[in-house]
C-alpha positions in Angstrom: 0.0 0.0 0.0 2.9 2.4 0.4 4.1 2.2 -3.2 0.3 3.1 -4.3 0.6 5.4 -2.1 3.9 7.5 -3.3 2.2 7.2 -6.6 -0.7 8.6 -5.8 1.1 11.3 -4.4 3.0 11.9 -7.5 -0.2 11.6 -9.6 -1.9 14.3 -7.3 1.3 16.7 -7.3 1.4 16.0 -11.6 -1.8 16.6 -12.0 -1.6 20.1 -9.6 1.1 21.6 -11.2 0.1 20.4 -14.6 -3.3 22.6 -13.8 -0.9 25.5 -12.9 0.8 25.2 -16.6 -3.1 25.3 -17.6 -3.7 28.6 -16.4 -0.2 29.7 -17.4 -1.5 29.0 -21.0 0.8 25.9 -21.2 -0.1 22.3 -21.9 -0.6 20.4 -18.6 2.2 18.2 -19.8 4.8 20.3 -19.1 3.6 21.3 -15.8 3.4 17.5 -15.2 7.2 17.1 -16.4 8.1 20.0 -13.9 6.2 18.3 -11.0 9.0 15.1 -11.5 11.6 17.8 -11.5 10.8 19.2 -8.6 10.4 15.3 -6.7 13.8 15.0 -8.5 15.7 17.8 -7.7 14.5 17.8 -4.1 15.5 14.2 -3.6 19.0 14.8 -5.0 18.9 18.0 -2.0 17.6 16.2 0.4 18.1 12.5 1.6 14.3 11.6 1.7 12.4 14.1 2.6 9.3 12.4 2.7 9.5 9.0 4.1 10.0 6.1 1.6 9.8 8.7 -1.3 13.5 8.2 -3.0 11.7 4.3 -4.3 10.2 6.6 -6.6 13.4 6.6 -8.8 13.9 2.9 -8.6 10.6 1.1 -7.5 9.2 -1.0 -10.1 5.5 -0.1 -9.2 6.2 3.4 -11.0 7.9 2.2 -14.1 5.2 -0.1 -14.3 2.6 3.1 -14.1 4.7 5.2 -16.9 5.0 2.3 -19.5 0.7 2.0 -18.8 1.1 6.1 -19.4 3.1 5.5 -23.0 -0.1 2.8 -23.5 -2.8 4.8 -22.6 -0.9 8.5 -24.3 -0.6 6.5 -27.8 -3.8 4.3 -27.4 -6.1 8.0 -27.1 -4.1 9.1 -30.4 -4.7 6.5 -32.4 -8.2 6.7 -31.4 -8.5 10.1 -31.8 -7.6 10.0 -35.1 -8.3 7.9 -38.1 -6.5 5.7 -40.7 -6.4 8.0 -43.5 -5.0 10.2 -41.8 -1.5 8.6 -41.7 -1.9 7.5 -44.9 -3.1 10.5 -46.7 0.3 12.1 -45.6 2.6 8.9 -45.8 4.6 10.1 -48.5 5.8 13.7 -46.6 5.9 12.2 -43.6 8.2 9.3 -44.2 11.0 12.2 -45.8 10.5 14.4 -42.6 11.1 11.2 -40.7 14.7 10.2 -42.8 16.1 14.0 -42.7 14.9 14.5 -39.7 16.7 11.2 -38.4 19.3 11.6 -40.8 20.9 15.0 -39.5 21.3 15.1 -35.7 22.4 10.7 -36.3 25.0 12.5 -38.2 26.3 15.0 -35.5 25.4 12.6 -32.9 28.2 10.2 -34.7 30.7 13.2 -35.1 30.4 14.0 -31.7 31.3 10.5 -30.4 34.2 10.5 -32.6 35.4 14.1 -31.4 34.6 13.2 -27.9 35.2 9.6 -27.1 38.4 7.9 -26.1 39.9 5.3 -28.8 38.3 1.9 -27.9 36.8 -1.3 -29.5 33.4 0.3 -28.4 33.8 3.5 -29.8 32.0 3.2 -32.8 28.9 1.9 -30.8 29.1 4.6 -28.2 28.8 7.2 -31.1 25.9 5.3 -32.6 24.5 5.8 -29.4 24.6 9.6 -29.1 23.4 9.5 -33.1 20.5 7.1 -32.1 19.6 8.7 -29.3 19.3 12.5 -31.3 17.4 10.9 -33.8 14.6 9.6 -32.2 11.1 11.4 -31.8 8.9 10.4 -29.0 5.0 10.1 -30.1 3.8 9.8 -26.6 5.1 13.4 -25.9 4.2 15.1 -29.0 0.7 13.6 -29.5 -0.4 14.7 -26.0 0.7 18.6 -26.8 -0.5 18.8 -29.6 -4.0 17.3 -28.9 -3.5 19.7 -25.9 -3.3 23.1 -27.9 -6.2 21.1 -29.9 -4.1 20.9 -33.6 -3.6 16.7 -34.0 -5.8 16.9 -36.8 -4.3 19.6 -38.4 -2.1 18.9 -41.3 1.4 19.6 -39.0 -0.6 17.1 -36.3 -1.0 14.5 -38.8 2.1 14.7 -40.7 4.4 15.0 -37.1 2.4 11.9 -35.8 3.1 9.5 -39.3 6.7 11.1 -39.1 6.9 9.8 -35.7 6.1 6.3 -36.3 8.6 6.3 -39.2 11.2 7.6 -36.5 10.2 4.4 -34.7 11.1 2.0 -37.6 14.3 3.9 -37.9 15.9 3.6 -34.6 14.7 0.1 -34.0 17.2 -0.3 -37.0 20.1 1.7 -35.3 19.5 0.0 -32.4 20.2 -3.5 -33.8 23.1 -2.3 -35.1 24.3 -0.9 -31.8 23.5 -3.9 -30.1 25.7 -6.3 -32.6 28.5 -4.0 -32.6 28.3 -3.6 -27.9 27.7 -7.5 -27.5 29.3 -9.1 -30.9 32.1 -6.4 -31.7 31.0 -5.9 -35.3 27.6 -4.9 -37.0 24.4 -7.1 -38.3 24.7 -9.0 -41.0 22.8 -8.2 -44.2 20.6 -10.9 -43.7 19.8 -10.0 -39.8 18.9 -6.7 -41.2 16.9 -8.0 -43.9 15.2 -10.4 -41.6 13.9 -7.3 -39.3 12.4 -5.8 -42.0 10.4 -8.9 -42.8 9.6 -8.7 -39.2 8.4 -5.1 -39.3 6.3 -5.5 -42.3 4.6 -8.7 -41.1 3.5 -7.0 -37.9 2.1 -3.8 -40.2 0.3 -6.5 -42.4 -1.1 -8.5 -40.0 -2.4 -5.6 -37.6 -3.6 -3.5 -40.7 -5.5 -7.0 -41.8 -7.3 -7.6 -38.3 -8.3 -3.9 -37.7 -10.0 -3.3 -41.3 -11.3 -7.0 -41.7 -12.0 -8.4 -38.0 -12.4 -5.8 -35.8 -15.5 -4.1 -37.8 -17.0 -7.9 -37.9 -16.5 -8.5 -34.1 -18.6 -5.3 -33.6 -21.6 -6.5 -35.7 -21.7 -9.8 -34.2 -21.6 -9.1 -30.9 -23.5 -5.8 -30.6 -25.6 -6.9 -27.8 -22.7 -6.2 -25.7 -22.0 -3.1 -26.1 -24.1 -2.0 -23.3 -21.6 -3.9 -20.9 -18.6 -1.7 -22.1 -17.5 -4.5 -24.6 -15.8 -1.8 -26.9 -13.9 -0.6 -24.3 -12.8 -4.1 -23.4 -11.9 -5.0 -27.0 -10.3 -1.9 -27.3 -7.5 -2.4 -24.4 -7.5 -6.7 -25.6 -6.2 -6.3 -29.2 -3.8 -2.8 -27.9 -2.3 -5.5 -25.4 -2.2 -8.2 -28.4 -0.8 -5.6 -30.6 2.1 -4.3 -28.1 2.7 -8.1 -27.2 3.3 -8.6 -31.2 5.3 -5.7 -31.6 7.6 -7.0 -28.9 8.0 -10.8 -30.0 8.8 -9.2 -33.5 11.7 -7.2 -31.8 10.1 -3.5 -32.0 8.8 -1.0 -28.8 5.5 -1.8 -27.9 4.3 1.8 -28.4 3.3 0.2 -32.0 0.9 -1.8 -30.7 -1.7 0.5 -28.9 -1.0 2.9 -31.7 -2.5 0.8 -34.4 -5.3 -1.1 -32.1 -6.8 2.5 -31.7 -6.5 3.6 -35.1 -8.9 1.1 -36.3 -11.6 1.9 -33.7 -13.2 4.3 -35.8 -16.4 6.2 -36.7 -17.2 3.8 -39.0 -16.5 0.9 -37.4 -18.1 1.5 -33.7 -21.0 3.9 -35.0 -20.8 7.7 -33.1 -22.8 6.5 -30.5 -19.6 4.2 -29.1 -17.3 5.8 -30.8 -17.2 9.2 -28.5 -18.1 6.9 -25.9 -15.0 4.6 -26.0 -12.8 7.6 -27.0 -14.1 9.6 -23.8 -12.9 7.1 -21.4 -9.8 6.4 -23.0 -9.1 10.5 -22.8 -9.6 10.1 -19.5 -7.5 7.3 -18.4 -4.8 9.0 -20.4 -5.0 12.6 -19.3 -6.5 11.8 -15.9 -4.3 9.1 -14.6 -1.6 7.4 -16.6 -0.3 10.5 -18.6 0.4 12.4 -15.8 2.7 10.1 -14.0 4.3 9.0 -17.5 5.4 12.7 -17.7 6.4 12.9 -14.5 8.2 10.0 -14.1 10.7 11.7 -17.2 11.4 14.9 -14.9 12.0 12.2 -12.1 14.6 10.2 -13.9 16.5 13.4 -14.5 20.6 13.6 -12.7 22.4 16.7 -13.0 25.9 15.6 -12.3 26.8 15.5 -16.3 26.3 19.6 -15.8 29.5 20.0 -13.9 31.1 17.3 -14.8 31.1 17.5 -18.8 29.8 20.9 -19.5 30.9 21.6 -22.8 29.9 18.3 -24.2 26.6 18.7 -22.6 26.3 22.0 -24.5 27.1 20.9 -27.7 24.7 18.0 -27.4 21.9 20.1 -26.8 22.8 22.1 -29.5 22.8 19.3 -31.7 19.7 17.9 -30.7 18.0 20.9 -31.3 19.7 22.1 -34.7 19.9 18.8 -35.9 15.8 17.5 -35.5 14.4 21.1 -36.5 16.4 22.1 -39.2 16.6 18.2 -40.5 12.5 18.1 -39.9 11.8 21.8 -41.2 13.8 22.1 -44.6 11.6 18.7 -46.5 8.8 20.3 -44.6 8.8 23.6 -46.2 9.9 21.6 -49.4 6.5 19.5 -49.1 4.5 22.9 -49.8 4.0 23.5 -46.2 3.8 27.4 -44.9 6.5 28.8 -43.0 4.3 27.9 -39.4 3.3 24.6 -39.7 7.1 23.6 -40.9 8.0 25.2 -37.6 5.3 23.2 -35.8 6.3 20.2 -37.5 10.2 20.4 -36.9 9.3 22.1 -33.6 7.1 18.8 -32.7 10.1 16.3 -34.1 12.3 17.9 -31.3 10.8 16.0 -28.4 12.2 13.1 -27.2 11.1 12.1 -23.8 10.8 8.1 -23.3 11.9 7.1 -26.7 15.4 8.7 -26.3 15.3 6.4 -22.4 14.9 3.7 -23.8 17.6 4.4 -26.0 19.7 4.7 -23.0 18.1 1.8 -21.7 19.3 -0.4 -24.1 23.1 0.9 -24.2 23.2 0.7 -21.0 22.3 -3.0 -20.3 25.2 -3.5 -23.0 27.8 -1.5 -20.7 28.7 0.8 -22.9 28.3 3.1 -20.5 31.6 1.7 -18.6 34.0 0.8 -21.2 36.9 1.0 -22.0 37.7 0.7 -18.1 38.3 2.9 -16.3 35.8 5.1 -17.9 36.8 8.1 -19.3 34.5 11.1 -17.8 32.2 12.1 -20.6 31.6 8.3 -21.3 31.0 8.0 -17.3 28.6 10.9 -17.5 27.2 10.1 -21.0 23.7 8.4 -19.7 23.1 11.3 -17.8 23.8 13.9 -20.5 21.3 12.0 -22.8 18.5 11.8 -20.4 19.1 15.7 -19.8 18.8 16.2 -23.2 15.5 13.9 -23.2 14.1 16.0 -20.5 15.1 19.8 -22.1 14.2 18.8 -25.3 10.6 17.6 -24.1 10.1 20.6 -22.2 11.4 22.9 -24.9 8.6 21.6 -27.4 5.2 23.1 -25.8 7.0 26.3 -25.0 8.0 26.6 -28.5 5.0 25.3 -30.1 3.4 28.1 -28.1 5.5 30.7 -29.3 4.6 29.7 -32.8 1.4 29.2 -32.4 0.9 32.7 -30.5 -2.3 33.0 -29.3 -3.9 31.4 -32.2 -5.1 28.1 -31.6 -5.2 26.9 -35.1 -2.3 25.7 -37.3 -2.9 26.1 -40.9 -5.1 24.3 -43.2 -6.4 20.7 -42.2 
């Protein structure tokens, strides 16, 4: 009961200062990101100031209550929106995605190679920091920008497709670090090949059950609907889905993504429809969202500020060149006006849990300790990356703000 507890404190505290950012004329998501900075920050001040608090950072309970956040975040957007909406913009998206991946992978590498000692693991640490760069987090973006209430704009639509695309790319880069940390040398061609076999089947198999089955299970058992059977379908093919993305070797963030896309207008009728997309809204911005967001403000360790400065600084400075200018140029070249390509590159910025578990991975690899003793920047590199998760995450509503002014819309739908 004390785990619920501290996570129901940190889901009250979230969801208080995430109403201050409200009235602030912020997204609640970054007042919910500054309410784990604060339980972060004060923890690193003070031993425990409330009793039993510091298992925050390590308890499993909370991890578990962020990955249901990622669920529930991605699970709303895919219901919120509809298929033809990715694939009306495929074609833009998927080149925002590749030069928006493509430049800050690029610095990310040169920086490793400027940085880094001379080891065996070198080239994996610097496909690291390029990974890491590249990567754009859908949970984050999708919940500001159905915050300031433009998903279904053109920028909302285009960023979202662009994400998933951003997805497909890093699980690449990631089996490639991986071979290189465990193996000493890169994937084979037919490894490679064999994951993108992998990453179509799960695309044709869930596109398959959500236009062909899930429409059929509606009309034949419609006398349950009453009983909340949508809903429970709903959460039983997103847990199917993530459970597929997994076994096939990709995040699970796939899965709920997908399961809601197909639980549509047309296949629920209006009726069920709002219904089922009311109460997923609300388990995602009520609940699970808010502790998701915190729990990224939480994770955050400062040490990497004085200890690697400079490198910090120029990370940062990729990340943020690299993903807006990378994401902005093809956008303008797609015919977009000046503002959405600056909502677009602006939303490609973020890169909250995706860029973690980024980290995540390298780090259950020790790269983070190699070549031993470890030299101070790779000693500090973890933390430097999850600083630049957590700025670049809080940097995206205040700039989408900025260029959205006080306008609410963005551009032509």
């Amino acid at each position: 009961m004390e785990q619920i507890l501290l996570v129901l404190i940190l889901l009250i505290f979230a969801r208080l200062i995430g109403r201050v950012a409200e009235r602030l004329g912020q997204p609640s998501s970054i007042g919910e990101l500054l309410a784990g900075l604060i339980v972060g920050l004060s923890l690193a001040a003070v031993a425990d100031p409330l009793p039993g608090l510091a298992a925050l950072r390590t308890d499993g309970l909370i991890l578990h209550f962020a990955n249901l956040g990622i669920f529930f975040v991605i699970l709303a957007v895919g219901v919120d929106m509809q298929p033809h909406e990715i694939a009306d913009h495929s074609r833009e998206s998927l080149l925002i995605a590749v030069c928006g991946a493509l430049l800050p992978l690029a610095g990310g590498i040169a920086m490793g190679y400027a940085y880094l000692p001379v080891s065996e693991v070198r080239d994996a640490q610097a496909l690291v920091i390029g990974t890491a760069l590249c990567v754009s987090a859908i949970p984050v973006t999708a919940k500001v920008f159905m915050d300031f209430g433009i998903l279904h704009t053109r920028p909302g639509r285009v960023v979202i497709a662009a994400a998933v695309f951003d997805d497909v790319i890093a699980l690449f880069l990631l089996a490639v670090v991986s071979g290189i940390a465990v193996g000493g040398r890169a994937p084979t061609p037919a490894s490679l090949a064999l994951l993108t076999l992998d990453i179509v089947l799960f695309f044709v198999v869930t596109i398959m059950i959500g236009k062909h089955l899930v429409p059929r299970l509606f009309r034949r058992f419609k006398m349950l609907h009453r009983f909340g059977f949508e809903l429970s379908l709903l959460l039983t093919l997103a847990v199917l889905f993530a459970l597929l993305a997994e076994a096939l070797g990709m995040h699970f963030v796939l899965g709920p993504f997908v399961a809601g896309l197909y639980f549509d207008r047309k296949s629920l009728g209006t009726e069920l429809y709002e219904r089922t997309d009311r109460l997923v809204t609300t388990l995602s911005k009520g609940v699970f969202g808010p502790v998701f967001f915190a729990t990224l403000g939480l994770g955050l360790h400062l040490e990497a500020v004085t200890a690697v400065p400079a490198f910090l600084a120029f990370l940062l400075v990729t990340a943020f060149f690299g993903k807006i200018v990378g994401a902005g140029i093809p956008a303008l070249a797609a015919g977009m006006k000046p503002r959405d390509a600056a909502l677009v590159a602006t939303g490609m910025n973020a890169r909250g849990a995706v860029e973690l578990v980024v980290v995540q991975v390298a780090g259950a690899t020790s790269l983070f300790s190699r070549p031993d003793p470890a030299h101070p920047i790779i000693a500090n590199l973890s933390d430097a990356l999850i600083i630049t998760a957590v700025i670049t995450t809080l940097a995206t509503p205040i700039l989408l703000r900025l260029i959205l002014g006080r306008s609410r819309g963005a551009g032509a739908a």
